[in-house]
C-alpha positions in Angstrom: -9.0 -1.3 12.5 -6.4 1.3 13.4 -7.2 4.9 12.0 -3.7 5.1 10.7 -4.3 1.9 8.4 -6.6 3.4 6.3 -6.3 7.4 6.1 -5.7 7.3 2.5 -8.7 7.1 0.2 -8.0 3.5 -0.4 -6.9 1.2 1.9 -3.0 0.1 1.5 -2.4 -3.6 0.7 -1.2 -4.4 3.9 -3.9 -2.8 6.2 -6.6 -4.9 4.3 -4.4 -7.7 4.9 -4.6 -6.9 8.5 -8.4 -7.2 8.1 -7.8 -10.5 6.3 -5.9 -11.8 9.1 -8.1 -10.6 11.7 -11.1 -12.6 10.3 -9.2 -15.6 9.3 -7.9 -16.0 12.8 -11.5 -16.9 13.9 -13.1 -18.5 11.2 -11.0 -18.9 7.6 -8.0 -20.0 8.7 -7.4 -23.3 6.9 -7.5 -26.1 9.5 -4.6 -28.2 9.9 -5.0 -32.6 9.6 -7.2 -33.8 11.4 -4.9 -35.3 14.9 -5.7 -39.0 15.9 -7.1 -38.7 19.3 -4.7 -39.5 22.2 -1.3 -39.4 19.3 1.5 -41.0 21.1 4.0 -39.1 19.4 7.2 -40.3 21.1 5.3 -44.1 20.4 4.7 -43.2 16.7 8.5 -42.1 16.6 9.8 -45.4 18.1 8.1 -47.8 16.0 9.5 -46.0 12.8 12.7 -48.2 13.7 10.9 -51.3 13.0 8.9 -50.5 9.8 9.8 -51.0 6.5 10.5 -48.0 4.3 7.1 -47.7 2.3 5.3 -48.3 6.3 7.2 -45.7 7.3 5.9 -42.7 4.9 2.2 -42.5 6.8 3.4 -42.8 10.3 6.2 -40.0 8.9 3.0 -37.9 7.4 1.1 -38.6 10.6 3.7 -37.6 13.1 4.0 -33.6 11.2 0.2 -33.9 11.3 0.5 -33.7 14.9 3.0 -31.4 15.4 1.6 -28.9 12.9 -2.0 -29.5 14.8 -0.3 -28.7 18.1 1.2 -25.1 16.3 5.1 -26.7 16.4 5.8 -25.8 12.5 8.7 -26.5 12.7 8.8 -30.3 13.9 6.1 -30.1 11.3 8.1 -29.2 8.6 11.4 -32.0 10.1 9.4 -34.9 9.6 7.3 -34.1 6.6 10.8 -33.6 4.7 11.9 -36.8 5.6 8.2 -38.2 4.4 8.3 -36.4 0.9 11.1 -37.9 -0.9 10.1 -41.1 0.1 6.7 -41.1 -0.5 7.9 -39.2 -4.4 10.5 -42.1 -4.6 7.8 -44.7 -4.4 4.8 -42.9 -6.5 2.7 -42.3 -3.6 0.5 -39.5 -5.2 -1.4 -39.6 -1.3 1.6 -39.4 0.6 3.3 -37.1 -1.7 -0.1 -34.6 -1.4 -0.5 -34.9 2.3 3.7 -33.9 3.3 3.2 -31.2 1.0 0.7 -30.0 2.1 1.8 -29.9 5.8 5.2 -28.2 4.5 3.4 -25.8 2.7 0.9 -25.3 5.9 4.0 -25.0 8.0 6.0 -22.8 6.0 3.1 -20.3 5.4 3.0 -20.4 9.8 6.6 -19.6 10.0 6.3 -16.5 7.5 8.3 -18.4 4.8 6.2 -17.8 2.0 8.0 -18.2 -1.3 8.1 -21.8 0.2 5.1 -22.1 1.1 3.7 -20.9 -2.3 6.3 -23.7 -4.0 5.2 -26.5 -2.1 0.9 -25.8 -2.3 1.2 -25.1 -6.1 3.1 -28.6 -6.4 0.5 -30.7 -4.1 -2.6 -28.8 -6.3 -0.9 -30.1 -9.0 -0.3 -34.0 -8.1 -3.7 -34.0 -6.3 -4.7 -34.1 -9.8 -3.3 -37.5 -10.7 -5.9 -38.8 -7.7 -8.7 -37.1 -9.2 -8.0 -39.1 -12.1 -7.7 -42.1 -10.3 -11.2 -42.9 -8.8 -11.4 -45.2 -5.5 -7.6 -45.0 -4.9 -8.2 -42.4 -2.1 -11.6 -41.7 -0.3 -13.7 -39.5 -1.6 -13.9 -37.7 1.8 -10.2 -37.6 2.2 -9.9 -36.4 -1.4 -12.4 -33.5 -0.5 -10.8 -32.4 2.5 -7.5 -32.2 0.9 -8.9 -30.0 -2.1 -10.4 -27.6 -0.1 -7.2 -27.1 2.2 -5.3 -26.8 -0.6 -7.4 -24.3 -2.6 -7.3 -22.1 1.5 -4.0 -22.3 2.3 -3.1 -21.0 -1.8 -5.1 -18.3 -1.0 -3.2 -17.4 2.0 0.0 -17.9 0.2 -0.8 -15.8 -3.3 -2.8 -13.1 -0.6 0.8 -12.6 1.2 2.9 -12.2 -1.9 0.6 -9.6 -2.7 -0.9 -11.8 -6.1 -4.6 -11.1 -5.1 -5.7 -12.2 -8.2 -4.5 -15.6 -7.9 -5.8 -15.8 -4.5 -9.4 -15.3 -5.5 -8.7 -17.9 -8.0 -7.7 -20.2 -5.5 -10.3 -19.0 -3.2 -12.9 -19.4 -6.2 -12.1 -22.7 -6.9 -12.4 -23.3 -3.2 -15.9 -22.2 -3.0 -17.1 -23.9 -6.3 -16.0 -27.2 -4.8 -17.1 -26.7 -1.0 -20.7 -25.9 -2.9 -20.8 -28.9 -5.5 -20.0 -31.3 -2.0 -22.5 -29.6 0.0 -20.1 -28.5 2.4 -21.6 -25.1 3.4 -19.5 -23.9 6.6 -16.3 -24.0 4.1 -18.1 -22.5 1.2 -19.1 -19.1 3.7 -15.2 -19.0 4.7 -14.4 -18.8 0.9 -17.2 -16.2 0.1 -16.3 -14.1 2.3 -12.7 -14.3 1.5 -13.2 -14.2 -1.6 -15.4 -10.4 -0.4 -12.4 -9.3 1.0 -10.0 -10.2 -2.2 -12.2 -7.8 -4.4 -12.3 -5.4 -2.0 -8.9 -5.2 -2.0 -9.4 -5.0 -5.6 -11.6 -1.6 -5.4 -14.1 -4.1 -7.4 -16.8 -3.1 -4.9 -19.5 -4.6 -6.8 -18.3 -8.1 -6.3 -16.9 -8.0 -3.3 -20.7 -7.2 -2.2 -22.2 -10.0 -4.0 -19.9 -12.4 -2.8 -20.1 -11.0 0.7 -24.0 -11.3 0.4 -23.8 -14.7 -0.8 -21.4 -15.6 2.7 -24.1 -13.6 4.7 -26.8 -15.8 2.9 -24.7 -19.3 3.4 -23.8 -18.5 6.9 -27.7 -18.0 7.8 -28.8 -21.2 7.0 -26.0 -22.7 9.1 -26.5 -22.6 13.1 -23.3 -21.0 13.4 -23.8 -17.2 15.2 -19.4 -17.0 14.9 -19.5 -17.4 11.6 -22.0 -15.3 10.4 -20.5 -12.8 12.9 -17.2 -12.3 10.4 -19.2 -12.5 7.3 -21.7 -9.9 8.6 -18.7 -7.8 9.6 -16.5 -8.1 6.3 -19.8 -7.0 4.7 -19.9 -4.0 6.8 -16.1 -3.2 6.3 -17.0 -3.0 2.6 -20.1 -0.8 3.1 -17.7 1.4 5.6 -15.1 2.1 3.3 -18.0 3.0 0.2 -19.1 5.7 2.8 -22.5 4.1 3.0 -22.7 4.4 7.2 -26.2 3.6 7.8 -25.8 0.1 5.9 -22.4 -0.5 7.5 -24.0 0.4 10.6 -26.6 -2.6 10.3 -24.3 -5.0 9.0 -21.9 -4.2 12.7 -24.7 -4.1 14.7 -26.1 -7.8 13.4 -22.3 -9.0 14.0 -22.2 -7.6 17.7 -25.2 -9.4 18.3 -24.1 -12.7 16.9 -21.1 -12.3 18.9 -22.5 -12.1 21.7 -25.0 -15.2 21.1 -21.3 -17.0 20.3 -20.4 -15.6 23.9 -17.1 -14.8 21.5 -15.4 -11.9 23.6 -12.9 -11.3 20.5 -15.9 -10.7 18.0 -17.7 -8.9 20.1 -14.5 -6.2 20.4 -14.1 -6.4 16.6 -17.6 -5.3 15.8 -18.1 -2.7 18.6 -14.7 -0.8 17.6 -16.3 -0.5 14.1 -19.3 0.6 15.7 -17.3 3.0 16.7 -15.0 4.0 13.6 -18.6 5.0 12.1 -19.4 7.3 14.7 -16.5 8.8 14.4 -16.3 9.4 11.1 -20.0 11.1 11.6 -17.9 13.3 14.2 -19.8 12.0 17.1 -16.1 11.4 18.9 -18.4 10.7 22.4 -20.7 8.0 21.0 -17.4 7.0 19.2 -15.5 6.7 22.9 -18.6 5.3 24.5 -18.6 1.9 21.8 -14.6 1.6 21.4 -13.8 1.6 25.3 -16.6 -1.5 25.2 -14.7 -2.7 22.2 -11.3 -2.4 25.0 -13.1 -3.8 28.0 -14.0 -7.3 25.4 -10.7 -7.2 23.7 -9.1 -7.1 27.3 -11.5 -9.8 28.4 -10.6 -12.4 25.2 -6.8 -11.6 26.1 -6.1 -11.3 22.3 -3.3 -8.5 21.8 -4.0 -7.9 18.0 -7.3 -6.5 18.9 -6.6 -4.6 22.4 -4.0 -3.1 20.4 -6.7 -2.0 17.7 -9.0 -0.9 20.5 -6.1 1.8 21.9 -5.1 2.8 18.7 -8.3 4.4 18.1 -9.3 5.9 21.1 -6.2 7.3 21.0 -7.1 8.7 17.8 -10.3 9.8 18.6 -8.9 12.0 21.3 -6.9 13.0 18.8 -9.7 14.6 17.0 -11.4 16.0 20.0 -7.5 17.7 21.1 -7.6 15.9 23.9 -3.3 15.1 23.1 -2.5 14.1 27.4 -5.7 11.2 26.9 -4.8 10.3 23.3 -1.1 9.9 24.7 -2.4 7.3 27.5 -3.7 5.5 24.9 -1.1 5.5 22.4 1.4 4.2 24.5 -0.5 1.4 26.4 -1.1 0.3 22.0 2.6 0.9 21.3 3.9 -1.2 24.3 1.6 -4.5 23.1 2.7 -3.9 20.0 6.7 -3.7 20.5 6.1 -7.0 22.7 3.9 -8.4 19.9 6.7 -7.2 17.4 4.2 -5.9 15.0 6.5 -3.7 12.9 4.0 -1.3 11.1 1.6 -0.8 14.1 4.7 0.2 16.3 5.5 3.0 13.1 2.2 4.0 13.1 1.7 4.3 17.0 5.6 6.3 17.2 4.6 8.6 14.3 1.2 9.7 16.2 2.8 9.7 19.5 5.7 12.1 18.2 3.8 14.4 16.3 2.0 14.9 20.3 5.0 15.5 21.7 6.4 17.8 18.9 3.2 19.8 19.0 3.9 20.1 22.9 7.5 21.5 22.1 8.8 17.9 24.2 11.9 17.0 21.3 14.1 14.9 23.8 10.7 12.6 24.2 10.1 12.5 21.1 13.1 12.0 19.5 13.2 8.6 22.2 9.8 7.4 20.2 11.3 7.5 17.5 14.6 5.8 18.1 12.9 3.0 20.0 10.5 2.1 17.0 13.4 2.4 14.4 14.6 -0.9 14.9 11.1 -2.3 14.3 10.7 -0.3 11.7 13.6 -0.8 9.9 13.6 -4.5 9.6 10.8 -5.1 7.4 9.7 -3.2 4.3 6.6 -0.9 4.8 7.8 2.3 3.0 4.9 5.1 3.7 5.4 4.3 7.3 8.8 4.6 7.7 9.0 7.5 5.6 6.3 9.4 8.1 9.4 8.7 10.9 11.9 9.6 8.9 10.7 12.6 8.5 9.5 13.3 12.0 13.4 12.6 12.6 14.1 15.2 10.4 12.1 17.7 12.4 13.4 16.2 15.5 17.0 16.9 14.8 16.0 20.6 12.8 14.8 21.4 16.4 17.9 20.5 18.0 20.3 22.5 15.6 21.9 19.0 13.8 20.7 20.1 10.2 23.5 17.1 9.0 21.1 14.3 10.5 18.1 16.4 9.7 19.2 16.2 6.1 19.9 12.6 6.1 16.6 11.4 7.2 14.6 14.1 5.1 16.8 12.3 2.1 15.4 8.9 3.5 11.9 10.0 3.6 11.9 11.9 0.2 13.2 8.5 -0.8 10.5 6.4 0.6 7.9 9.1 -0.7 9.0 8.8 -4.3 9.6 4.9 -4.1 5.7 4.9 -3.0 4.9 7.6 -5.5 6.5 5.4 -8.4 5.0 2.3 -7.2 1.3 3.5 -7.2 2.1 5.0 -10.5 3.8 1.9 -11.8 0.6 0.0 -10.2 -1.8 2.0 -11.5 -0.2 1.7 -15.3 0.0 -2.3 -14.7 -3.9 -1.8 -14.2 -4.3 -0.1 -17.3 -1.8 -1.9 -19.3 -3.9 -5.6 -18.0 -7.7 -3.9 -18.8 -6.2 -2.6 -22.4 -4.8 -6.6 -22.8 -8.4 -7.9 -21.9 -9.9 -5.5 -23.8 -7.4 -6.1 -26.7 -8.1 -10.0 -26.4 -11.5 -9.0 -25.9 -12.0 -7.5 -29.5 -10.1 -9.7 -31.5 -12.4 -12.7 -30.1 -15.2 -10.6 -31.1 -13.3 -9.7 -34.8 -12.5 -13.2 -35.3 -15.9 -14.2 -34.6 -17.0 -12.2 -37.0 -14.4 -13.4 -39.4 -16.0 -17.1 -39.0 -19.5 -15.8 -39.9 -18.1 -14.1 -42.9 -17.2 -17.5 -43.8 -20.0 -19.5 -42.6 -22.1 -17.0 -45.0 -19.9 -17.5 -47.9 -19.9 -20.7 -47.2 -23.7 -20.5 -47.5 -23.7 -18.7 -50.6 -21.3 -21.6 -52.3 -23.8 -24.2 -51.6 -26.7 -21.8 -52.4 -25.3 -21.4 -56.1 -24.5 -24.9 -56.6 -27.9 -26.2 -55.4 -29.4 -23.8 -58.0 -27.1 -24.9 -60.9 -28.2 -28.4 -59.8 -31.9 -27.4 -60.0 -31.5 -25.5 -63.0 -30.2 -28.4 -65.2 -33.1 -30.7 -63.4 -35.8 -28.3 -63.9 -35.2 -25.6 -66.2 -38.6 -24.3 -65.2 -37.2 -22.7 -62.6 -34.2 -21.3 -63.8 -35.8 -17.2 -63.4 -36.9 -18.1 -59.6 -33.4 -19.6 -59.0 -31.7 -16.8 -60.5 -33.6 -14.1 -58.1 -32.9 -16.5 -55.2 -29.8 -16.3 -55.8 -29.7 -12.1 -56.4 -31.1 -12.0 -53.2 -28.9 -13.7 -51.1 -25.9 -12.6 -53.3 -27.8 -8.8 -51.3 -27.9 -10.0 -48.5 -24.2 -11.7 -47.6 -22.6 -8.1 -49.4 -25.0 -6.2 -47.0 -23.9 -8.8 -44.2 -20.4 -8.2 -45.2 -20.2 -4.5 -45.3 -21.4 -4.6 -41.8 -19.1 -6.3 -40.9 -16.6 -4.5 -42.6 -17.7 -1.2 -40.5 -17.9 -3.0 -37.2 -14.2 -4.2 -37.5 -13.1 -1.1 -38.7 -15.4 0.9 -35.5 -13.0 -1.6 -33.3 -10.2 -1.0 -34.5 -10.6 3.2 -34.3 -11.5 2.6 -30.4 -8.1 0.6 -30.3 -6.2 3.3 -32.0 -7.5 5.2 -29.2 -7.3 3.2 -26.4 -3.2 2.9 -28.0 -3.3 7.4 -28.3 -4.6 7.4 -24.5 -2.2 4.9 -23.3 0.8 6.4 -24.9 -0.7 9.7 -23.1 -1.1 8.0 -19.4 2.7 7.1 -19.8 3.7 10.8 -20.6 1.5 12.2 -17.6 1.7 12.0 -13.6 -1.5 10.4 -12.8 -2.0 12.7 -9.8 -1.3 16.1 -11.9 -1.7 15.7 -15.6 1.1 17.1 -15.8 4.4 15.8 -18.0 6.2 13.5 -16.1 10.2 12.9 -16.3 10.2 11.0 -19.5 8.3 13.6 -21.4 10.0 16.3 -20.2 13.6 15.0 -21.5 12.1 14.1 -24.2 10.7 17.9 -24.9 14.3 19.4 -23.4 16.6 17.4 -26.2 13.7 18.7 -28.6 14.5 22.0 -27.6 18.4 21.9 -27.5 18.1 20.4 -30.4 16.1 23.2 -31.6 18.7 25.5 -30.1 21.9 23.8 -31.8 20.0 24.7 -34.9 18.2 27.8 -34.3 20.3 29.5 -31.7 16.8 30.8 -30.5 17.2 30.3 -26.3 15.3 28.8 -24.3 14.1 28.7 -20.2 13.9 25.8 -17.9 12.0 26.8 -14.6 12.1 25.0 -11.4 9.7 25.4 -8.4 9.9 24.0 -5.2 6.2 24.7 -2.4 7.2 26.3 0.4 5.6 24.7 3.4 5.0 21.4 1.5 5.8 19.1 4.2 3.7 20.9 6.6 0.9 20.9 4.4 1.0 17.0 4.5 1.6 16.2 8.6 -1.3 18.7 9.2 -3.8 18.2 6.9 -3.2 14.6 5.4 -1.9 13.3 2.5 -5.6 13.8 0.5 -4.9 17.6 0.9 -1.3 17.5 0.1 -2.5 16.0 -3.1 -5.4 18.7 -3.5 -2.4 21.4 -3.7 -0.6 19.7 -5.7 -3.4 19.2 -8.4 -4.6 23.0 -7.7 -0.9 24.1 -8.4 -0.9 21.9 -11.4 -4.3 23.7 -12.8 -2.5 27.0 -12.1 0.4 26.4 -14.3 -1.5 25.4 -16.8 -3.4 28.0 -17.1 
C-alpha cells in the first residue's frame, strides 16, 4: 500500500478501497456465468434468426454470459438489454434474474455504478419470487445466483461509498454460502466483510470476522486464499499498531504465496513486510523486503502492485534523505501510473516528487510534475489530493514571481481543504446523529417494554382480586388470608411500579443529555472545541444586539498562523492539527 494512502490516522475511504480492490482481484471478485465450453458465439448469434421469441431469451442470456466471461462488458451489456424486456414481458423470473445480473456485472466493470447498483438491487429483489417458487429453478442454479448477487451488491454499495449496506450484502452473502456448505465463498465474504468494518474503525469486528475467514480458509486446501485472508488480517493488526501480530499474520501470507507459486501475493505480503519495518524505522530491512516485493511484482507483470512496490521505496528513501534514489523511484511509479491512468496515485506520486524538487531549489522541473498530473488529477474527484498540488502550485509560481497564479491555486486548495474539513465534520456528526437514533430507538424499546410489564402486572393484579372475591364468596373461611394475599401483591406491583417509574425517568435524564451534548457537538469544531461559524454569529448578533441597546462596545479579533502551511508539507497533517488544538488550548486559557 502506498505510504501516501494512509498518512492520516485513519485511512481515507478510498485508499481502503484500494486494499479492497487489491484482494478482490485475486480471490473476491464475484465470478461471472459460468461459459459453456467451446461457445460458438457467432453460431449462437445466427440461430437467434430462427427461434421464436420466448427461445430466444436464454440464447440472448447465454450469448452476454460469454461476452462478460471473456471481460467484453460492453457486448455484455448489448445483448443482455435486448434479453431483459423480453424475458420481463413474458414473466420469466429466471431470465429476468440472470440479464440483470450480467447488466449489473457489466456495468459495475465499466465504472458505471449508479447502474450497476439499480439493476443488482432489482434482480435481489425478483430472485425472491423463485425462492418462493420451489423446483421452478435448480437448487444449484438458485444458489449460485444468490451468492453473486449478494458479491456483486457489495461491490456496488462499497463504490458509492454505502459501507454499511455492503456489509449487509456481504453478510447475507456469508450466512447463505455457510447454511449451503459452500466454504471457499463463505472465506471471500468474511474477509470482505473484515475489510467493510475496518473501514468502519469497528476494529473489533473486523478482527472476528477476519479470524473466522483465516479459520474457513484453513480447512480448505487453498494456500491463495488463505494468503488474502491472512493478509487483510494483518492490514487490520497494522493499522491498530500491533506490529508483531501484523508481522505473523504477513509472514504466514508470504509463505502461502509462495506454496500457491502466486508471484502477485507474494509482492503484496513482502511490501507489507516491509511497511512494518519501516514504521519500526529499520528503513534497511524495510528496503531489503520491498525491493523483493518489486522483483515479484515485476515478475507477475501486474502494474497495480509494481506501482505499490516503487511508491514505497521511494518513500522509504524519503525517510532516510536519500531525495536522488527516492526520485528514481518515484518516477518509474508515476510513469505506470499515468499509463495505467490511476488518477490519485499519479497526485500522490507528483506531490512527493515536487516537494523533491522544490527542496532542491529545481521550480521549472517541478512546476512540469505538476502540470503533467493536472489533467489526471482534475478529472475525477479526490479533494485532499488535489488540494496537496494545488498548493505545491502555489509555491511553484510564488517562486517564480507570478503571485496572480500563486493566489489562484492557494484559493483552490484552501477550497479543497475546507470542503475536506466540512466533510469529515459533516461525517463525523452523521456518526453521532445515527448512534444517538439507535440509542434513541434503543431506549424506547427498552421503555416500552417496560410499559408492557406494567401491564402484564396489573393485569395480574386484576385477576388476583377477582379470584379472591371468587374465593371469598365460596369460602368465607378464607376471607383474612385472601385479603393479605392480596395486600401483598397490591406491595409488590406499587414497589414494581415505582421502579419502573425511576428507571424511565434515569433514561430519559441520559437522553436529555445525550440531546445537551449533541446540541454542544453542533456548536463546536470537532478538532478544536472551539465555536464553530454557527455559534459565533449566533454570539455576534447577541452582542450587536446588546450594543443597539446598551451602546456598551464590543471587539471582534481575527488571527491568522504565520507559517501554517509550512507546518503541514513538513511535518504532516497530524502535527498541523497538534498546533491547531495547542493554539486552541491557549486561547482559552
Amino acid at each position: 500500500m502506498k505510504k501516501g494512502a494512509v498518512r492520516s490516522k485513519r485511512p481515507e475511504f478510498v485508499a481502503v478501497l484500494c486494499l479492497c480492490l487489491c484482494l478482490g482481484a485475486t480471490a473476491a471478485d464475484p465470478a461471472a456465468p459460468p461459459v459453456p465450453d467451446k461457445t460458438d458465439l457467432p453460431g449462437l448469434i445466427k440461430k437467434l434468426d430462427t427461434l421464436a421469441e420466448a427461445d430466444k431469451i436464454p440464447v440472448l442470456n447465454m450469448i452476454a454470459e460469454t461476452y462478460l466471461a471473456r471481460k467484453d462488458n460492453r457486448e455484455a451489456v448489448r445483448w443482455a438489454e435486448q434479453a431483459l424486456p423480453l424475458a420481463e414481458a413474458r414473466g420469466n423470473a429466471w431470465e429476468t434474474v440472470r440479464a440483470r445480473l450480467t447488466l449489473g456485472s457489466a456495468y459495475y466493470l465499466l465504472d458505471n455504478h449508479a447502474l450497476s447498483l439499480k439493476h443488482l438491487k432489482e434482480c435481489s429483489a425478483k430472485i425472491k419470487e423463485l425462492e418462493g417458487a420451489p423446483g421452478e429453478v435448480p437448487k444449484e442454479k438458485l444458489l449460485r445466483a444468490r451468492l453473486e448477487i449478494a458479491s456483486w451488491l457489495g461491490y456496488a454499495y462499497e463504490k458509492n461509498q454505502d459501507i454499511q449496506s455492503s456489509l449487509d450484502a456481504l453478510r447475507n452473502g456469508a450466512e447463505i454460502a455457510k447454511a449451503a456448505g459452500d466454504q471457499r465463498s463463505a472465506a471471500d465474504f468474511l474477509y470482505r466483510i473484515a475489510i467493510g468494518y475496518f473501514v468502519k474503525t469497528e476494529f473489533e469486528k473486523a478482527l472476528a470476522a477476519g479470524i473466522e475467514s483465516v479459520e474457513t480458509a484453513r480447512k480448505l486446501n487453498d494456500p491463495g486464499l488463505l494468503s488474502d485472508c491472512e493478509y487483510a488480517v494483518g492490514y487490520i493488526y497494522r493499522d491498530l499498531k500491533r506490529w508483531d501480530t501484523a508481522l505473523e499474520f504477513f509472514q504466514s501470507a508470504l509463505r502461502n504465496a509462495e506454496a500457491a507459486r502466486d508471484e502477485r501475493r507474494q509482492a503484496m505480503a513482502l511490501n507489507e513486510i516491509g511497511n512494518i519495518f519501516t514504521f519500526r524505522e529499520d528503513y534497511k530491512e524495510a528496503l531489503d523486503y520491498k525491493k523483493k516485493a518489486l522483483e515479484a511484482a515485476r515478475r507477475s507483470n501486474d502494474n497495480y502492485t509494481i506501482s505499490c512496490c516503487l511508491h514505497d521505496i521511494g518513500n522509504v528513501y524519503l525517510e532516510t534523505g536519500d531525495k536522488a534514489a527516492a526520485l528514481v523511484y518515484l518516477r518509474q511509479a508515476l510513469d505506470i501510473d499515468i499509463r495505467e491512468g490511476a488518477e490519485r496515485e499519479i497526485a500522490i506520486a507528483s506531490r512527493n516528487i515536487a516537494k523533491i524538487h522544490l527542496d532542491m531549489n529545481k521550480v521549472g522541473e517541478a512546476q512540469a510534475i505538476l502540470e503533467r498530473a493536472l489533467p489526471y488529477i482534475e478529472r475525477v474527484d479526490y479533494p485532499r489530493e488535489r488540494a496537496g498540488v494545488y498548493g505545491l502550485l502555489a509555491d511553484v509560481h510564488e517562486r517564480r514571481g507570478d503571485h496572480v497564479r500563486a493566489l489562484a491555486y492557494l484559493r483552490k486548495a484552501s477550497d479543497l481543504n475546507e470542503r475536506v474539513l466540512k466533510e469529515e465534520g459533516s461525517r463525523q456528526l452523521q456518526e453521532l446523529q445515527t448512534q444517538y437514533e439507535t440509542d434513541k430507538k434503543k431506549q424506547e424499546n427498552e421503555m416500552l417494554s417496560r410499559q408492557n410489564k406494567i401491564n402484564e402486572l396489573a393485569l395480574k393484579r386484576q385477576k388476583a382480586i377477582r379470584h379472591s372475591l371468587i374465593m371469598l364468596s365460596v369460602l368465607v373461611v378464607l376471607i383474612a388470608a385472601l385479603i393479605f394475599n392480596r395486600y401483598r401483591l397490591k406491595v409488590r406491583a406499587h414497589d414494581e411500579l415505582e421502579l419502573a417509574h425511576k428507571e424511565t425517568q434515569a433514561q430519559k435524564d441520559k437522553l436529555d443529555k445525550a440531546n445537551i451534548r449533541l446540541e454542544e457537538l453542533s456548536r463546536k469544531d470537532p478538532l478544536t472545541d472551539l465555536s464553530n461559524r454557527r455559534d459565533m454569529m449566533e454570539m455576534f448578533e447577541e452582542e450587536k444586539t446588546r450594543f443597539d441597546r446598551t451602546d456598551r462596545p464590543f471587539a471582534l479579533i481575527m488571527a491568522d498562523i504565520d507559517g501554517f502551511k509550512d507546518v503541514n508539507d513538513t511535518l504532516g497533517h497530524d502535527c498541523g492539527d497538534y498546533v491547531l488544538k495547542t493554539l486552541a488550548d491557549l486561547l482559552r486559557s
